[in-house]
C-alpha positions as CSV (number, residue, x, y, z in Angstrom):
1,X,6.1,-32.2,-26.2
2,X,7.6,-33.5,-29.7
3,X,11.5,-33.1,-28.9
4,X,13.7,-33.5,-26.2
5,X,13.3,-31.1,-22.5
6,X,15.4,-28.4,-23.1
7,X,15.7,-24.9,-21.7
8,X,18.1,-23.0,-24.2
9,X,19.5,-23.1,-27.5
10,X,23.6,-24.4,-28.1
11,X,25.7,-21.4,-26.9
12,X,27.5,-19.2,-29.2
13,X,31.4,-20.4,-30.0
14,X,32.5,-17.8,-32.4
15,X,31.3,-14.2,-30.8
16,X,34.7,-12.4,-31.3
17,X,37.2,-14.0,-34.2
18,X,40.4,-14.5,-33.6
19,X,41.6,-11.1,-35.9
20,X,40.3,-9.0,-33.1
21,X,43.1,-8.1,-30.9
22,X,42.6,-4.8,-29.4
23,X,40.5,-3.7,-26.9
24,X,38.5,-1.0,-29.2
25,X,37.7,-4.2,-31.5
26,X,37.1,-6.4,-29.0
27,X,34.4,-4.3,-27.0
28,X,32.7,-3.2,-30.5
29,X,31.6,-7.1,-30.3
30,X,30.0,-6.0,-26.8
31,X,26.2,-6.1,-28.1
32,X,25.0,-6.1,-24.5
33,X,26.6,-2.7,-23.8
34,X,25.0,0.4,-24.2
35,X,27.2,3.4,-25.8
36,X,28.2,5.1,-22.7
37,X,29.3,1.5,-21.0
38,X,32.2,1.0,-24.4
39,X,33.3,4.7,-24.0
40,X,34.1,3.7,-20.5
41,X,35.6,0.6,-21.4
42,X,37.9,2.5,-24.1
43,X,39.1,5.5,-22.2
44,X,40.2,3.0,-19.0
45,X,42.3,0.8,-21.1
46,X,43.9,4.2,-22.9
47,X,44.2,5.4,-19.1
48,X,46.2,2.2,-18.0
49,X,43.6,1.0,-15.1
50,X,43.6,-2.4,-16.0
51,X,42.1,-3.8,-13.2
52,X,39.5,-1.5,-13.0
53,X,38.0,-1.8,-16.5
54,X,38.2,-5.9,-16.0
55,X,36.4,-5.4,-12.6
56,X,34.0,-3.3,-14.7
57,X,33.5,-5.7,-17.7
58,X,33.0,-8.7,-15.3
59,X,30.3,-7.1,-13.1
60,X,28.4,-6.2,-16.2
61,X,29.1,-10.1,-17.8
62,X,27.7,-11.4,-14.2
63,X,24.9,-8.8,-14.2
64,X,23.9,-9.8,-17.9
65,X,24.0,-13.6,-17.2
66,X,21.8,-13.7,-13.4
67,X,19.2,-11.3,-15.6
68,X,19.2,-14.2,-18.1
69,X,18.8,-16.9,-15.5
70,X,16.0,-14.3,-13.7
71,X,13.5,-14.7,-17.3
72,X,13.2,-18.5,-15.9
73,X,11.5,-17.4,-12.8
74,X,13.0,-16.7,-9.2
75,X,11.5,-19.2,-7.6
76,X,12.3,-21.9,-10.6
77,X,15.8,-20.8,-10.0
78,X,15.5,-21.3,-5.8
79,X,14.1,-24.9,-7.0
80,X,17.1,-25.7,-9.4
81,X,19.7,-24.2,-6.9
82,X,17.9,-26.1,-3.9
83,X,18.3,-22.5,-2.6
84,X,14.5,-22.0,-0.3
85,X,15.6,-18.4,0.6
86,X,15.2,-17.6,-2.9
87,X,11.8,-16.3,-4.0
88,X,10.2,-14.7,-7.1
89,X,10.4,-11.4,-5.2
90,X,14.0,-12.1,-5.0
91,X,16.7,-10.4,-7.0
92,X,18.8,-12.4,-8.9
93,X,21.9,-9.9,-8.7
94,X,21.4,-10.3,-5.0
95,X,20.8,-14.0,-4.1
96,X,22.3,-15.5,-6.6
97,X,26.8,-16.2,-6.4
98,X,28.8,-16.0,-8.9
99,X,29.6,-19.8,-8.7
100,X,25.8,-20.4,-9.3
101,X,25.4,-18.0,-12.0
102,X,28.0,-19.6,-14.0
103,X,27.2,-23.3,-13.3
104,X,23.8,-22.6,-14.0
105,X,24.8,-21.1,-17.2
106,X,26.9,-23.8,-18.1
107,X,24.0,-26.4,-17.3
108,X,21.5,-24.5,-19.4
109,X,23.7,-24.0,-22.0
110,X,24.0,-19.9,-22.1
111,X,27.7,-20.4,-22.0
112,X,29.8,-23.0,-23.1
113,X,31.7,-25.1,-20.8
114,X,35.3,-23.3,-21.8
115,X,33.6,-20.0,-21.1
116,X,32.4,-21.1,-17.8
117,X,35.7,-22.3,-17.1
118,X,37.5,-18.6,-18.2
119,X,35.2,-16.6,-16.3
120,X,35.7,-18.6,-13.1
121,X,39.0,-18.2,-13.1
122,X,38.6,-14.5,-13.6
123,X,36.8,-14.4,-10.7
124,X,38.9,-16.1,-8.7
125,X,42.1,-13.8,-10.4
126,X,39.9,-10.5,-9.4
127,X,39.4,-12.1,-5.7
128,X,43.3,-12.7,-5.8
129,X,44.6,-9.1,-6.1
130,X,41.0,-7.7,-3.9
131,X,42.9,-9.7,-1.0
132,X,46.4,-8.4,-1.6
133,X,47.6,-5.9,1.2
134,X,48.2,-2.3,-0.1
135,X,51.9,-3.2,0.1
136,X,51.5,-6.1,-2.2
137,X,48.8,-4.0,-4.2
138,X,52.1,-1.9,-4.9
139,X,54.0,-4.4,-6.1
140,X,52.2,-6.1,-8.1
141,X,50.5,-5.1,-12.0
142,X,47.2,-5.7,-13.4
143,X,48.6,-5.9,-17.2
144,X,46.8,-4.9,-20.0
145,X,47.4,-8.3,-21.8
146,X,45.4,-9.8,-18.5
147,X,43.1,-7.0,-19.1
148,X,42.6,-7.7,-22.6
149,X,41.5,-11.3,-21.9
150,X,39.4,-11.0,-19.3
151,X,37.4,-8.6,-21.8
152,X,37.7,-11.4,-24.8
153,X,36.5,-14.0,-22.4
154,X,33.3,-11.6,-21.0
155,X,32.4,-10.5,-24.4
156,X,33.2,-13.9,-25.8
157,X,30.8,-15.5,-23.3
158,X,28.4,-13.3,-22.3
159,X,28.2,-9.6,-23.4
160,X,28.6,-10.7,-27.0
161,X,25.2,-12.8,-27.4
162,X,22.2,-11.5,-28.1
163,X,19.8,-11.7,-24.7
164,X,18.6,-15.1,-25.2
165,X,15.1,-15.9,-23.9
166,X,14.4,-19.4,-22.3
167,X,12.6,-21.9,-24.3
168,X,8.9,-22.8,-22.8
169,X,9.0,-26.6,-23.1
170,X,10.6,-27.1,-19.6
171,X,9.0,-24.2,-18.1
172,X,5.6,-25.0,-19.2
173,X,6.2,-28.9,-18.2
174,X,7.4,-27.5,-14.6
175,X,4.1,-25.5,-14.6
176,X,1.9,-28.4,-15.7
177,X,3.1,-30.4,-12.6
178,X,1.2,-28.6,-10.7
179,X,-1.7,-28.4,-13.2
180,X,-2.5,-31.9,-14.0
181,X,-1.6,-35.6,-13.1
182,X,0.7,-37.6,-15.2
183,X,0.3,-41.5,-16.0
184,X,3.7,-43.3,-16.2
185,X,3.0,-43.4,-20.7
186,X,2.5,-40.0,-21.4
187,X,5.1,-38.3,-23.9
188,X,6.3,-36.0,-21.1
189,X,7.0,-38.5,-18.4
190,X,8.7,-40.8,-21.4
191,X,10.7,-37.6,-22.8
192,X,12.0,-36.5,-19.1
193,X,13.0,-40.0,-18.3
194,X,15.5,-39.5,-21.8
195,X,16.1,-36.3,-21.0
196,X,19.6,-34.9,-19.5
197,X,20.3,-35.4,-15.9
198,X,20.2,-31.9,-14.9
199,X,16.6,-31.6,-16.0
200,X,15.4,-34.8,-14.0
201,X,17.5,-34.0,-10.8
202,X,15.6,-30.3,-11.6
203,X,12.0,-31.7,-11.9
204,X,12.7,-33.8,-9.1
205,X,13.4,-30.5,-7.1
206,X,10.3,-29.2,-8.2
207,X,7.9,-31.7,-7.0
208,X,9.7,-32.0,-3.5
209,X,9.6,-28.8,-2.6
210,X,5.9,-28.2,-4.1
211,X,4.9,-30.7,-1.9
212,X,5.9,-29.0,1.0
213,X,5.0,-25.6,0.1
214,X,1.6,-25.5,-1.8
215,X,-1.7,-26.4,-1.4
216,X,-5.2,-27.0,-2.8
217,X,-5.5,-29.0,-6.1
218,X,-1.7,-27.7,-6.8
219,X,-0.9,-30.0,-4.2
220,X,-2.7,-33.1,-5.1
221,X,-1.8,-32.6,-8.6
222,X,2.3,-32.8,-7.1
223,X,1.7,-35.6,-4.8
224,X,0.3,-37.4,-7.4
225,X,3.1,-36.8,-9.7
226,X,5.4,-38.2,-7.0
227,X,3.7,-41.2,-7.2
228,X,4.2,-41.2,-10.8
229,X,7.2,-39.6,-11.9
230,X,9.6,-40.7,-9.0
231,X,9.4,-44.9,-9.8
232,X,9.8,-43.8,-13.1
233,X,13.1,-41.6,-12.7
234,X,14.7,-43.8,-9.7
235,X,17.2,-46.3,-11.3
236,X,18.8,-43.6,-13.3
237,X,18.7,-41.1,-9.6
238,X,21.8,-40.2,-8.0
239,X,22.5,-41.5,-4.6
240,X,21.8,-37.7,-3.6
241,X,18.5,-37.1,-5.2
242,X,17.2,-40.5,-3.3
243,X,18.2,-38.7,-0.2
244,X,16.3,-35.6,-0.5
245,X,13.2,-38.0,-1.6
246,X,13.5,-39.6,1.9
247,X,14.3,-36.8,3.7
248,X,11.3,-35.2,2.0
249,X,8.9,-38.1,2.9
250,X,11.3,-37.8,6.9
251,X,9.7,-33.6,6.7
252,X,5.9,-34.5,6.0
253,X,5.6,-37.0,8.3
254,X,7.0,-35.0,10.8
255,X,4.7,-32.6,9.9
256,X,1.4,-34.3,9.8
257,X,0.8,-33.7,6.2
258,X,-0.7,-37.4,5.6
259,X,-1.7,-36.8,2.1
260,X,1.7,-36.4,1.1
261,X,3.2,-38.6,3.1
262,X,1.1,-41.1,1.5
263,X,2.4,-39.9,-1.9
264,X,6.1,-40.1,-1.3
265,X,5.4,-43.4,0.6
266,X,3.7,-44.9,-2.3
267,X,6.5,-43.8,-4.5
268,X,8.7,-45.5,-2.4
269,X,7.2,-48.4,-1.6
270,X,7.3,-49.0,-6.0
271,X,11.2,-48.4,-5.7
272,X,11.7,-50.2,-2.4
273,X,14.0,-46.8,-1.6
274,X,13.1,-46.8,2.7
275,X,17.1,-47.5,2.7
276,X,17.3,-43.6,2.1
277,X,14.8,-42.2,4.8
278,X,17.0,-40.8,7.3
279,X,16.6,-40.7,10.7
280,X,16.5,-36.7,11.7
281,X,16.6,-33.9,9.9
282,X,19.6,-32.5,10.8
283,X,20.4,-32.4,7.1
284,X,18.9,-29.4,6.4
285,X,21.1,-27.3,8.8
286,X,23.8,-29.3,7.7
287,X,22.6,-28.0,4.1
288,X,22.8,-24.1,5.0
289,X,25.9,-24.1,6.7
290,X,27.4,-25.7,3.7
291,X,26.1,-23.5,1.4
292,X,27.2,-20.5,3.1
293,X,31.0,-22.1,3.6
294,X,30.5,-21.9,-0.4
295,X,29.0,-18.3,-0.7
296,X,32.2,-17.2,1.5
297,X,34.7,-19.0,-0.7
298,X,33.3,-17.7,-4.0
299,X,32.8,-14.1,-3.0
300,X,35.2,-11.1,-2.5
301,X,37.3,-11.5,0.7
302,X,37.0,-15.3,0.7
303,X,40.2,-15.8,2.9
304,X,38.7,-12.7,5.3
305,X,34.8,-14.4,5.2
306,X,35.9,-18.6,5.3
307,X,36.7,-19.4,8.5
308,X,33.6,-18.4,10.4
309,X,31.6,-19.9,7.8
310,X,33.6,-23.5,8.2
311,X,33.6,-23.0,11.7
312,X,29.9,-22.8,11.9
313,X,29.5,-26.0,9.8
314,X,32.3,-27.8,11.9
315,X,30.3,-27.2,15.2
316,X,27.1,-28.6,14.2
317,X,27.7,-32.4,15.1
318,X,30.2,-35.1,15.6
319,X,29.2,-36.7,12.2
320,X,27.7,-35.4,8.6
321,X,24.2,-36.9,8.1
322,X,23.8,-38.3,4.8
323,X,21.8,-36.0,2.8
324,X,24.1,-33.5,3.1
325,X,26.9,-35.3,2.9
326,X,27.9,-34.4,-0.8
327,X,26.9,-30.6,-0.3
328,X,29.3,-30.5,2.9
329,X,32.0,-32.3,1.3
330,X,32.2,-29.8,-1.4
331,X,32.2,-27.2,1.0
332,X,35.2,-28.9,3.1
333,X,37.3,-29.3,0.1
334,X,36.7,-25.7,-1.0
335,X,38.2,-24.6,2.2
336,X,40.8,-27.7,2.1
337,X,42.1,-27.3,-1.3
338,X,41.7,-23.1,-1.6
339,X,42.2,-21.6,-4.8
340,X,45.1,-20.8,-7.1
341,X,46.4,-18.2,-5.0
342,X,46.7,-20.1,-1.3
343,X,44.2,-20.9,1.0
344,X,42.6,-19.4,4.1
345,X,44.8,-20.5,6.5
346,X,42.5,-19.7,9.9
347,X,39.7,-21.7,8.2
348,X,41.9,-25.1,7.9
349,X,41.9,-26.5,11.3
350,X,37.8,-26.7,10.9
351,X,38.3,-28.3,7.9
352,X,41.1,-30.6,9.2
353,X,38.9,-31.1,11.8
354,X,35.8,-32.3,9.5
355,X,37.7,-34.1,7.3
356,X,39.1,-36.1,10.6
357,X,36.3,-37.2,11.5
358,X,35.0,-39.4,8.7
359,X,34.7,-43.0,8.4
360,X,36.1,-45.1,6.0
361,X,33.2,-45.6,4.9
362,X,32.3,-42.0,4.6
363,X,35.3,-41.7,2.6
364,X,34.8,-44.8,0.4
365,X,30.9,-42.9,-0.7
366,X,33.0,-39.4,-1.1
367,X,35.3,-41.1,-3.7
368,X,32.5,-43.5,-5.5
369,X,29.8,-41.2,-5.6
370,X,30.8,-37.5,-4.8
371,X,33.8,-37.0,-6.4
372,X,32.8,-38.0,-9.8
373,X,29.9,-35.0,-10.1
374,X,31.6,-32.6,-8.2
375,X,32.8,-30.0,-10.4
376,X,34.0,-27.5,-8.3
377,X,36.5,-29.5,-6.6
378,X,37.6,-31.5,-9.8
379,X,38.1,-28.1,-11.8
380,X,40.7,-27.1,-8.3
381,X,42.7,-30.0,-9.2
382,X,43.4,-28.4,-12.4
383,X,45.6,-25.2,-10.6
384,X,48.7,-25.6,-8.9
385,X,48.2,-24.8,-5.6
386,X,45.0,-26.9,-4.8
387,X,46.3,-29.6,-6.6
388,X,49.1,-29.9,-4.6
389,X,46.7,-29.6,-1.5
390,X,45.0,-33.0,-2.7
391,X,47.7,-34.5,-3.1
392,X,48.5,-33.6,0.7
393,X,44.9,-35.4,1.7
394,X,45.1,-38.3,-0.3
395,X,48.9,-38.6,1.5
396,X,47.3,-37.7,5.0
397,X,44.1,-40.2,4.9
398,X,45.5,-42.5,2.7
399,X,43.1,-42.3,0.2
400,X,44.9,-44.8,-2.3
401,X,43.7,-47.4,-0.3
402,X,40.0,-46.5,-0.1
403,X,38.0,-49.4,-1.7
404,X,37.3,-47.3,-4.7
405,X,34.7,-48.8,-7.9
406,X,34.8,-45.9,-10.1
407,X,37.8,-46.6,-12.8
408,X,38.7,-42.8,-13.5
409,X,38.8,-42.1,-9.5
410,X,41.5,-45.2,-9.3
411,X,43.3,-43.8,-12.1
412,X,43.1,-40.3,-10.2
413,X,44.6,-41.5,-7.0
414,X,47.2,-43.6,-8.5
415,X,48.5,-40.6,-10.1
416,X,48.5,-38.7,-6.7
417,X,50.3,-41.0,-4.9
418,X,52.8,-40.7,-7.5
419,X,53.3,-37.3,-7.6
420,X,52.1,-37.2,-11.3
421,X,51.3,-33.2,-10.8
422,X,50.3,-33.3,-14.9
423,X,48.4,-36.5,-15.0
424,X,46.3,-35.6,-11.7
425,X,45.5,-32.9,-13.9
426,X,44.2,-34.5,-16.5
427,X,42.3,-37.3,-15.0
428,X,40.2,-34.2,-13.2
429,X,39.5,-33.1,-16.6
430,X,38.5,-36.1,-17.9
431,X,36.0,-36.5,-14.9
432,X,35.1,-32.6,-15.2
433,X,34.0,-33.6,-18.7
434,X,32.0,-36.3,-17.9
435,X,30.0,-34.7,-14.4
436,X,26.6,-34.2,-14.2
């Protein structure tokens, strides 16, 4: 490996210029389309359904993207997303969310950041009037100005690009894990250990769950990678990713698998990192029930589908075990702060009632080390509504008070308390800029 770990080229910026106004010259930009798809497109928009046609193009933009993300591999993508249920016999239209799709995208640099940004908050406008009554369906106008820019924004970021395919150098380094051993020198070790932190956190992922999944000389080419790769990566680790190694080395103890055990222990031992073993593995369940609070709130019918979801999660325990801690607190605040159209107001007493129950403690690790990386709820403090949410939590738990380290944080909560509605909104974005 001569260059840098990467998996995709810098995203287009300029698919559709600024001259093309209409939808007939926007949509001839459309290279992923097929004939039929644009004649669709065209005849809607003369017919006035609006929100039909933007339904339409953003189906297609999310269908275009996941196959993108499927010539990586299924069960690559399972490993990036920590997502087990997903296989190589999965089907990426099927198993993998819109949130995922786009973050992914974003990460691997298919689509830009602002395009990320504009299609997420088409979703989230679609999911808006999909959970209007049919009185307020009446009422209320998909315009063709609205229409018009969600078709920019899905041509501009994805339907507009030529299909890109992945380069190999990550996916033939992910491959070799399991193919030879590494020594702590070699190019590849030095290069991931410069590389972006999505591609450690990612190769990290990989030799975890390999360890607990394969077996033969696949195996004992992973274990002894652990050994390698994991001092090697652990001062620049995440307090998250030194979680899932314990809990990792917690799973194959448990399970009798000595060699590996061995493996991670060694690792750990190097790194003096038994401070993150945890003491049961009630993180994983912790881990599913968070994910699907998150698979409710970004799908159609979020209000209809949240509360269950949270519910589930709420009734699990008295107290969030520390692996999935950050997963579960994204979850909460997804249900906490809503979206730009309200929040799901039968899911907030679970969430009230999770949030309750945290220890100052809990909250001083939320605000240090969660907060900073999470994107989903730093890009809700950029709308209205959620924002104004926050500002109700920091209020409630007193937040402002919270022995908080991280600069930007203290700069976020002083401007809650206050009441600094454009300021709050710009210290998010200056975080969102600067997550993981």
């Amino acid at each position: 490996m001569n260059s840098e770990i990467t998996v995709w080229q810098a995203p287009q910026t300029d698919v559709v210029p600024a001259s093309a106004k209409t939808a007939t010259e926007i949509v001839s930009y459309a290279t992923q389309l097929n004939k039929k798809d644009v004649q669709h497109i065209i005849a809607a928009f003369q017919a006035s359904s609006y929100e039909m046609v933007s339904g339409f193009v953003l189906r297609k933009s999310l269908s275009a993207l996941k196959k993108q993300l499927s010539a990586l591999g299924m069960g690559f993508i399972g490993e990036m997303l920590a997502r087990p249920d997903i296989t190589e016999n999965s089907s990426a239209n099927s198993v993998i969310t819109d949130f995922e799709a786009i973050n992914l995208g974003r990460e691997l640099g298919i689509i830009s950041t602002t395009d990320a940004k504009r299609l997420s908050q088409a979703i989230e406008m679609l999911a808006h009037f999909d959970n209007l009554s049919p009185e307020e369906s009446d009422e209320v106008d998909f315009t063709a100005e609205e229409a018009t820019l969600y078709l920019r924004t899905c041509v501009q970021a994805v339907l507009g690009k030529a299909s890109s395919e992945p380069s190999l150098s990550f996916v033939t380094f992910r491959a070799q894990l399991e193919e030879r051993t590494f020594k702590a020198l070699d190019g590849e070790i030095v290069q991931l250990a410069q590389s972006p932190y999505f591609f450690k956190r990612t190769a990290l992922s990989v030799l975890l769950s390999g360890i607990k999944a394969k077996s033969g000389a696949q195996f004992e080419h992973l274990v002894g990678n652990s050994a390698v790769i994991i001092p090697v990566l652990w001062e620049s680790l995440k307090s998250q990713e030194r979680w899932s190694v314990g809990q990792t080395y917690a799973e194959v103890v448990s399970a009798g698998l000595s060699a590996a055990a061995k493996g991670i222990k060694t690792a750990l031992l190097a790194v003096k990192g038994f401070d993150y073993v945890p003491e049961s593995l009630r993180s994983s369940t912790f881990t599913a029930a968070a994910n699907a609070v998150l698979t409710a709130h970004s799908g159609f019918q979020n209000f209809y589908n949240e509360p269950a979801a949270i519910q589930a999660l709420a009734r699990l325990g008295t107290t969030i075990p520390w692996p999935a801690f950050a997963n579960c607190m994204t979850a909460i605040f997804a249900i906490a702060l809503g979206n730009p159209y309200g929040v799901s107001w039968a899911a907030q007493p679970d969430a009230n009632s999770l949030l309750d129950r945290l220890s100052n403690n809990q909250w001083d690790y939320f605000l240090n080390e969660c907060l900073p990386r999470d994107r989903l709820i730093l890009g809700k403090l950029c709308w209205d509504k959620p924002r104004e949410n926050w500002s109700n939590l920091v209020k409630k738990y007193e937040l402002g008070e919270s022995n908080v380290k991280n600069i930007h944080v203290k700069r976020l909560l002083s401007a809650t308390e206050a009441g600094k509605a454009d300021e709050i909104k710009r210290r998010a974005e200056g975080l969102l800029s600067s997550a993981p």
